[in-house]
N, C-alpha and C positions, 0 to 999 in steps of 0.2 A: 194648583191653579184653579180658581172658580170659573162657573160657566163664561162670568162678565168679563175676565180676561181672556178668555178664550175668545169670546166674541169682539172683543175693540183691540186683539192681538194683532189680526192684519191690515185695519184702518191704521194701526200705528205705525206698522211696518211701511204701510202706502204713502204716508207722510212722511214718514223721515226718508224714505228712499227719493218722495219727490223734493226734499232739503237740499240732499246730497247732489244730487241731479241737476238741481241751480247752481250750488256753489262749482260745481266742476263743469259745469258750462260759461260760468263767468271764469273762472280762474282759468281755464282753454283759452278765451275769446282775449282779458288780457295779455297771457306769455305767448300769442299767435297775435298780438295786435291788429283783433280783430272788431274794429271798432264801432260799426255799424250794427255786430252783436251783441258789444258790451250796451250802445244804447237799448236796443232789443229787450236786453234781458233786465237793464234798469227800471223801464217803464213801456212795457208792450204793449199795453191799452192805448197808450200815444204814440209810441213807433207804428205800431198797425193802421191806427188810424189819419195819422198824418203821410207816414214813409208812404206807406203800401196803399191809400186809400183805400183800407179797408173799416165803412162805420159798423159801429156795434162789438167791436174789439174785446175778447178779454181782456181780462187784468192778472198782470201775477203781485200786485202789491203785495200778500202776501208774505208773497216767498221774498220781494226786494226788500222787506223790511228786514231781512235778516243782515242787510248789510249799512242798513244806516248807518251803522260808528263809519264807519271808511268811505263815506261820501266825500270828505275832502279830497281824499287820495285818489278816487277812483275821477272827480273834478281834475288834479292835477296831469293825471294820466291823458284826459280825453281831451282837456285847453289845445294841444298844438294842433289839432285835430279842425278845431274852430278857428285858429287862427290862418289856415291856409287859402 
C-alpha cells in the first residue's frame, strides 16, 4: 500500500459508509412507509426548507443521485400519498 492510499483510505471509507447510510435509510423509510422521510431523504434541501422552514438548507443531491433509475418507482410508491 502507498502513502496515497493510506491517506484517501478513510475518506473512502467515510463515503461509502455515508452511501450505505442513505440507501438503508431510504429502504427503512420505504418497508416502514414512511413517507415524509422517503421525501426527506429525496431532496432535503427542499424538505428542510419548505417542510421545516428551515432557509439555507443542506443538500444531499449527492447522495440522491444514487437513486435516479428508480424515480419512477419511488413516484409510484409516494402518488397515494398525494392523492389523499
Amino acid at each position: 500500500m502507498t502513502d496515497s492510499q493510506t491517506v484517501l483510505q478513510p475518506e473512502l471509507i467515510n463515503r461509502l459508509d455515508s452511501k450505505i447510510m442513505y440507501l438503508g435509510q431510504l429502504q427503512s423509510a420505504v418497508m416502514n412507509q414512511q413517507v415524509p422521510q422517503v421525501y426527506e431523504l429525496l431532496d432535503s434541501k427542499k424538505f428542510n426548507e419548505q417542510i421545516r422552514q428551515r432557509p439555507h438548507a443542506d443538500s444531499n443531491a449527492l447522495l440522491a443521485q444514487m437513486v435516479t433509475d428508480i424515480h419512477d418507482n419511488l413516484a409510484i410508491f409516494l402518488a397515494p400519498e398525494l392523492l389523499k
